[in-house]
C-alpha positions as CSV (number, residue, x, y, z in Angstrom):
1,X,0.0,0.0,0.0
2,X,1.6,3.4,-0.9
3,X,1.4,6.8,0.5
4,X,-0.8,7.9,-1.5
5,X,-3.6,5.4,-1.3
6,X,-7.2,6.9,-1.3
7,X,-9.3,7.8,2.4
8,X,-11.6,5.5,2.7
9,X,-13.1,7.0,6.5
10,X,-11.8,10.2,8.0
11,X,-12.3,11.1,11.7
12,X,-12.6,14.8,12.0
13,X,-12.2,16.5,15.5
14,X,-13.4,13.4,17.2
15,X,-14.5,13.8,20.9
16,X,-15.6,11.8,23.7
17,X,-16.5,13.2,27.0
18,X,-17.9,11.1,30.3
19,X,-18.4,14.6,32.2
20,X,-14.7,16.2,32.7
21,X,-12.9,12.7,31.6
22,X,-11.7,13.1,28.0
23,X,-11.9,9.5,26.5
24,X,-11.0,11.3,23.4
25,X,-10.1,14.5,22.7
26,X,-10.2,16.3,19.7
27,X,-9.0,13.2,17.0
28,X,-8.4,13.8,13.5
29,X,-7.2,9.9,11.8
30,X,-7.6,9.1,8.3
31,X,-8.0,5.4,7.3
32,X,-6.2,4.7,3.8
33,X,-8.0,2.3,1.5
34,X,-6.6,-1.2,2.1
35,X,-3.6,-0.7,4.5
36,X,-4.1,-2.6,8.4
37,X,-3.6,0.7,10.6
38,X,-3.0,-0.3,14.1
39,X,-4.2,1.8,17.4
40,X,-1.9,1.9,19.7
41,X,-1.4,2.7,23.4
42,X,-1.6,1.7,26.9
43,X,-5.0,0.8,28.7
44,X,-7.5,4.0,28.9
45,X,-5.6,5.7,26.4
46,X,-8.8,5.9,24.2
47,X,-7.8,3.8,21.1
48,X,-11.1,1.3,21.7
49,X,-12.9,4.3,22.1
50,X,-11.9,5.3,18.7
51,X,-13.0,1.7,17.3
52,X,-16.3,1.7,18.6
53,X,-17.0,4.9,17.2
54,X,-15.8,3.9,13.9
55,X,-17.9,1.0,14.3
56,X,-20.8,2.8,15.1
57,X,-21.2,1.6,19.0
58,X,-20.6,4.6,20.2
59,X,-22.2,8.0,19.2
60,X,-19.1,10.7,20.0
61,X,-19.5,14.1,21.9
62,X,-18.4,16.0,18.9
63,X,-16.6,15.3,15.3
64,X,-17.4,13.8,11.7
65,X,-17.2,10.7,10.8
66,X,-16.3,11.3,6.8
67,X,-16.9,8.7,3.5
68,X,-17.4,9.7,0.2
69,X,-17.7,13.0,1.7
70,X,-21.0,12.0,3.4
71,X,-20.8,12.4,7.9
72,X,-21.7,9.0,8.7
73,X,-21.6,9.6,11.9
74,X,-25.1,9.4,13.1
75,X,-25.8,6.1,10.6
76,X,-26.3,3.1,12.6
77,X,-23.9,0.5,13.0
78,X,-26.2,-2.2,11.2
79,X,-26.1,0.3,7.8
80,X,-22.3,0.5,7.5
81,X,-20.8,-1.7,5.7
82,X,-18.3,-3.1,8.6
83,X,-16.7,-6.1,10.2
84,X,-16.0,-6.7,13.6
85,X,-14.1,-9.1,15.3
86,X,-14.0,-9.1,19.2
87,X,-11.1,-10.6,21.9
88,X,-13.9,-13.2,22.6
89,X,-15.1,-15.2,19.6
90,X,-18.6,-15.3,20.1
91,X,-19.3,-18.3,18.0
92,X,-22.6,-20.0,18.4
93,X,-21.7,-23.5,20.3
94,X,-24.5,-25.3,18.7
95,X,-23.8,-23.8,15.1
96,X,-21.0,-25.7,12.9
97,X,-18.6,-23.1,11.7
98,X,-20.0,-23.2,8.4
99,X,-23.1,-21.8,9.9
100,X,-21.3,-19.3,12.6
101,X,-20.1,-17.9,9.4
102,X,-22.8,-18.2,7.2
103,X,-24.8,-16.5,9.9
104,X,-24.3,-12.9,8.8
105,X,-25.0,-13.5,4.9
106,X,-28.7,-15.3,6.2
107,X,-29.5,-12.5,8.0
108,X,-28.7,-10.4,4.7
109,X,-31.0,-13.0,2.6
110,X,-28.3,-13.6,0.1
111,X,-29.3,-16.6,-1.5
112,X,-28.5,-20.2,-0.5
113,X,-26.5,-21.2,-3.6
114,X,-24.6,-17.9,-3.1
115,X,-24.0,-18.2,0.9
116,X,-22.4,-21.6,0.1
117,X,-20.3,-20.6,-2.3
118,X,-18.6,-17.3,-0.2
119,X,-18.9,-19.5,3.1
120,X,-16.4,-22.0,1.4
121,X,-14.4,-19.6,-0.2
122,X,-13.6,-17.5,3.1
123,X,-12.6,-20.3,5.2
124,X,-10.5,-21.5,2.2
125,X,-8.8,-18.1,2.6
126,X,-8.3,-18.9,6.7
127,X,-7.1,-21.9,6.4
128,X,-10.4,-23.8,7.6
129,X,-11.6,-25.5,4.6
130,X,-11.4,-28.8,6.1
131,X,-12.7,-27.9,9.6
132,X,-16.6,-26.1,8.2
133,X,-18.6,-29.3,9.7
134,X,-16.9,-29.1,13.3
135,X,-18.8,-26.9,16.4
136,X,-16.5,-24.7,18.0
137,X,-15.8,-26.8,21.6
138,X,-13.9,-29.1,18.6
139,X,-12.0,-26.7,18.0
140,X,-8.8,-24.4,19.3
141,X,-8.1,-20.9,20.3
142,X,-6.6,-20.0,17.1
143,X,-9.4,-21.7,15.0
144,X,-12.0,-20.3,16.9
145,X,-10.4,-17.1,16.4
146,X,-10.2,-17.8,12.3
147,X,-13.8,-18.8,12.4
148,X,-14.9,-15.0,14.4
149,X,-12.8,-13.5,11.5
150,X,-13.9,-15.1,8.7
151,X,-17.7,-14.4,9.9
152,X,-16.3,-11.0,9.7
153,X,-15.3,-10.8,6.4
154,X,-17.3,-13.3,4.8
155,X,-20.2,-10.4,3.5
156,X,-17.4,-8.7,2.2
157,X,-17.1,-5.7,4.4
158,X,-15.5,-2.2,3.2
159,X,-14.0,-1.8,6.8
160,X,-12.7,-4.7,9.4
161,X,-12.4,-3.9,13.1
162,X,-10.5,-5.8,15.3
163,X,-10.4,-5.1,19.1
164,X,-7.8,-6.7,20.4
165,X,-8.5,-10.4,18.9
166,X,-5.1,-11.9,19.9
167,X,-4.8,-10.8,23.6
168,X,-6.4,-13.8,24.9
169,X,-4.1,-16.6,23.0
170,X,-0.9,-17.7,24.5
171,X,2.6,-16.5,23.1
172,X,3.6,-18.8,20.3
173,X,-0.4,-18.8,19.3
174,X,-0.4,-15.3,19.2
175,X,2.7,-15.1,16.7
176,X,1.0,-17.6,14.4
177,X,-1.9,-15.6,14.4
178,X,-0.2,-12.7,13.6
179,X,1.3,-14.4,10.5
180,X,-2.2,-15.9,9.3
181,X,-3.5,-12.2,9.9
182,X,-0.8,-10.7,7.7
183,X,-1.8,-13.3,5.1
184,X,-5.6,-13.0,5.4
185,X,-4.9,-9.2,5.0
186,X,-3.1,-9.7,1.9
187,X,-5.2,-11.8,0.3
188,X,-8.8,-9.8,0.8
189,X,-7.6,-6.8,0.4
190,X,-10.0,-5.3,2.9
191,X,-8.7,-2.3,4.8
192,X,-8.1,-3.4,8.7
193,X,-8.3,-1.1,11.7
194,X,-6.7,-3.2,14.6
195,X,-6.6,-2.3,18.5
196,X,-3.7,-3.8,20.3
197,X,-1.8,-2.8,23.5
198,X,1.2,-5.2,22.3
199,X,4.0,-3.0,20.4
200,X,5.6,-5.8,19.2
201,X,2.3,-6.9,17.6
202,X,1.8,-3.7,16.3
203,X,5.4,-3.2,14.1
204,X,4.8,-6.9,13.5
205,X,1.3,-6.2,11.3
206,X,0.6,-2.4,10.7
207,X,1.1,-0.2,7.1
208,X,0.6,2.3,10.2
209,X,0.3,3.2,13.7
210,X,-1.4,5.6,15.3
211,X,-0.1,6.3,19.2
212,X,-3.1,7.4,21.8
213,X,-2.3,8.5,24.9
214,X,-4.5,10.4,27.6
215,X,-7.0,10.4,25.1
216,X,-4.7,11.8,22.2
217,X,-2.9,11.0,19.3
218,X,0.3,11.7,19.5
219,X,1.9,10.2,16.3
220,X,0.5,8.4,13.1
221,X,3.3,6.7,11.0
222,X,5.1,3.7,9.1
223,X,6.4,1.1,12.5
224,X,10.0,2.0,10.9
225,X,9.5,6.0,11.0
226,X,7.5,5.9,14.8
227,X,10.4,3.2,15.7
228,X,13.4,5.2,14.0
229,X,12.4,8.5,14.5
230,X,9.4,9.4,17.4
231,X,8.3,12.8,17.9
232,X,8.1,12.3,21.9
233,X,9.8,10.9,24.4
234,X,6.4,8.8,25.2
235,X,6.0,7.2,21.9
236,X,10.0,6.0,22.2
237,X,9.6,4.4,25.2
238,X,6.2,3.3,24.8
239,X,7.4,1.4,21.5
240,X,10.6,-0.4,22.2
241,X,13.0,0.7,24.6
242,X,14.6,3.5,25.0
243,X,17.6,4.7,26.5
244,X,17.6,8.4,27.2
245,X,20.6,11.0,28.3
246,X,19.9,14.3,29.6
247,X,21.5,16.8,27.8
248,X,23.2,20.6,29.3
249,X,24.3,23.2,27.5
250,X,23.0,22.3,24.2
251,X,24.7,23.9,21.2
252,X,24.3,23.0,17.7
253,X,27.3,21.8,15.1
254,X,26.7,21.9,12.0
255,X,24.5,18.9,11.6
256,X,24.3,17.8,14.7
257,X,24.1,19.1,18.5
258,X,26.1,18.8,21.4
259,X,25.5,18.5,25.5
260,X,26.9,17.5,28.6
261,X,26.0,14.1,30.2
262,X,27.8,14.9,33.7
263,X,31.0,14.8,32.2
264,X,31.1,13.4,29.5
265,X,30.1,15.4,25.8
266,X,27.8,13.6,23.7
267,X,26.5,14.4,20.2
268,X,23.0,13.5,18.6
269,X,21.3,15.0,14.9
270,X,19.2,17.6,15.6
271,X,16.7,19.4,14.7
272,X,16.2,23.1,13.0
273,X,16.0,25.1,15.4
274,X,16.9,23.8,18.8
275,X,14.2,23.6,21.2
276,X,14.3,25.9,24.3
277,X,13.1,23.1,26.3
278,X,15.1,20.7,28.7
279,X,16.6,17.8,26.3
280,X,17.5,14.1,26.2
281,X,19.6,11.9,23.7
282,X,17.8,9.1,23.1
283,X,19.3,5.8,21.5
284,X,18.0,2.7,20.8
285,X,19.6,-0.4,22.9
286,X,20.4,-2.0,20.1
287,X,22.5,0.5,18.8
288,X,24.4,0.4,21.7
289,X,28.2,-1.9,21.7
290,X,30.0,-2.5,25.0
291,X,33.5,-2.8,25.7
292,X,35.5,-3.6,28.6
293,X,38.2,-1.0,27.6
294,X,37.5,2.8,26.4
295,X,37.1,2.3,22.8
296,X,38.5,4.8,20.1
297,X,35.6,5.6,17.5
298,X,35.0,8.6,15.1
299,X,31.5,9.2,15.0
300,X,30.7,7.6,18.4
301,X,29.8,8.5,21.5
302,X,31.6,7.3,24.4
303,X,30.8,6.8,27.9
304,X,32.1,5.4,31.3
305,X,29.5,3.2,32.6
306,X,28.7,0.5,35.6
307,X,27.3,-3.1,34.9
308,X,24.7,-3.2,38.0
309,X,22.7,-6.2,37.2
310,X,22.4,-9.4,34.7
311,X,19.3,-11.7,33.4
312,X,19.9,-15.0,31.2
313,X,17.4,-15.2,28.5
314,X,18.7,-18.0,26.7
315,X,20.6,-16.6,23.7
316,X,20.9,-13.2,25.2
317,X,21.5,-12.0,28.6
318,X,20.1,-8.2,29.6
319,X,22.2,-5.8,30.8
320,X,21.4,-3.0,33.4
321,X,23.8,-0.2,33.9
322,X,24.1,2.9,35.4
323,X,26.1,5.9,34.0
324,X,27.6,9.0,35.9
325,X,26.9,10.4,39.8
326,X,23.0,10.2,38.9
327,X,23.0,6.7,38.7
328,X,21.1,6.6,35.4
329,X,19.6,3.4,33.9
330,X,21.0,2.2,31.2
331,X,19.5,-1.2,29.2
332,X,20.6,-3.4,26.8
333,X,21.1,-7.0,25.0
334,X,24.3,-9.0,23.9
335,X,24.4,-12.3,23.0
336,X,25.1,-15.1,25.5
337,X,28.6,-15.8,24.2
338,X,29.4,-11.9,24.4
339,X,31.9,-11.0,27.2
340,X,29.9,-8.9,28.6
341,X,27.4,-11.6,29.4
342,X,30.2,-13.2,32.2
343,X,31.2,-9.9,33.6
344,X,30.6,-9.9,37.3
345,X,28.2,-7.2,38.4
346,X,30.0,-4.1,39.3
347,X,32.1,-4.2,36.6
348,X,33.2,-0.8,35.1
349,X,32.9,-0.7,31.1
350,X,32.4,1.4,28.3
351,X,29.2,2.2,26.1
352,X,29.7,3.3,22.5
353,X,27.1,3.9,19.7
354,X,27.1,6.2,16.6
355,X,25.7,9.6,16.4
356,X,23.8,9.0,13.5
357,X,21.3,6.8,15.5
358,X,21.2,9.5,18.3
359,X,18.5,11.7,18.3
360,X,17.0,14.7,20.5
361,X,13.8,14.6,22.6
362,X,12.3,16.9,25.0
363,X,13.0,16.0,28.2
């Protein structure tokens, strides 16, 4: 899906107020036909709010709801044209899964001939061909979960809404999902709006994220732009980790800017012009090398730094540090057969990374 693909639905100024609270305030998202745009964000932050709006749940305290230029945002959720999967299934237990997925082209009246026909085809498409005479108790997680999506999709909606329809599989489940998801997407074509709390989920499956906090959204991007680059220090360490330096007398060079980190001077890009506001370097973790002796880079930054704490994972082992008088936390990864991995804790080392993957935040 490129840049430029059409709007399908536009949310315009979207609001939701439960007396002072602000679910939602003030959203303007566009959903671009046939990309899977995830919303993102910890619990309360208003991204199901969002979805069952869009769906037609929930009637907003102000805003548009845009297609084909027409508000929609008074239709009823019955007359738009939209899937919706749920984190529970909601199968029928005495229906076969043929029927559960039949269920929403009877209540249409397509014909019998024709319900067949796009019943079989759909679950051909989730990989439940074999499995339409079986009731769901014969049936796992993941299946069930296949069955609620192709009920979704099998009236061919324009939109498909997922609330969080993962969160209640286990881990390698989840990740096959995910993949089966990606394909499903693929193949219909259908534009996907997805609500997830999981960042790795989200970079895993989205064209785009959109970031809600407090009720706001705070950035709508590619998972490598919002990853790479974030335009707040919540959105980098709410996807991925971060680790962040606070900066001091921050001048600029060309380029890039420079700061003091307690004693040490560090360099990140920055931007045009320099903010006024109190600054961090962020850098991502794994960006970051570590050395039992002060290295000698150009283009690096290079700092003193205190191994405090270790945690075997298997084929890595985390790192906690702390750099300078201030104690700050440092994190990071190396692989189990790094040295670092068998240095005691308390160990002095060295942290290098390159300038290039350094960036400014405000603090």
């Amino acid at each position: 899906m490129s840049s430029g693909s059409a709007i399908q639905l536009s949310a315009q100024g979207i609001s939701q107020y439960y007396g002072r609270f602000a679910a939602l305030d003030n959203v303007d998202l566009d959903v671009r036909q046939g990309e899977f745009l995830t919303l993102l964000g910890p619990s309360g932050s208003g991204k199901t709010t969002l979805l069952m709006i869009l769906a037609g749940f929930l009637s907003p305290t102000s805003g548009k709801l845009m297609e084909q230029g027409v508000d929609i945002i008074k239709r009823s959720a019955e007359k738009r044209n939209y899937g919706m999967v749920f984190q529970g299934y909601a199968l029928f237990p005495h229906m076969t899964v043929a029927d559960n997925v039949a269920y929403p082209l009877r209540i249409r009246k397509v014909a019998a001939e024709e319900r067949q026909r796009r019943v079989k085809h759909i679950l051909e498409v989730v990989g439940l061909g074999a499995h339409m005479h079986k009731k769901p108790a014969e049936m796992s997680g993941g299946q069930q979960q296949r069955v609620a999506i192709a009920r979704a999709l099998v009236f061919e909606p324009d939109l498909l809404l997922l609330d969080e329809p993962l969160s209640a599989l286990d881990k390698n489940l989840r990740e096959q999902l995910q993949t089966e998801l990606q394909r499903i997407h693929r193949q219909v074509g259908t534009s996907f709006v997805f609500v997830t709390h999981d960042q790795n989920e989200a970079l895993a499956l989205s064209s785009r994220i959109a970031i809600f906090n407090h009720g706001k959204l705070t950035q709508v991007d590619t998972p490598e732009n919002i990853y790479n680059r974030p335009e707040s220090r919540f959105v980098a360490e709410f996807l991925g980790k971060m680790n962040l330096f606070p900066l001091l007398d921050l001048t600029r060079n060309g380029p890039t800017a420079s700061g003091r980190c307690g004693d040490n001077l560090l360099h990140a890009q920055a931007p045009a012009p320099l903010s006024k506001q109190p600054s961090v370097l962020a850098v991502r973790p794994e960006h970051m090398d570590l050395h039992s002796e002060r290295p000698n880079r150009d283009g690096y930054n290079v700092i003193p730094a205190q191994l405090t704490d270790k945690v075997y994972q298997g084929s890595s082992t985390h790192l906690s540090l702390k750099v300078g008088g201030d104690a700050l936390p440092i994190n990071l990864s190396v692989p189990g057969n790094h040295p670092g991995a068998l240095m005691p804790s308390g160990a002095p080392v060295w942290l290098s990374w390159p300038v290039q993957q350094s960036f400014l935040l405000q603090a």
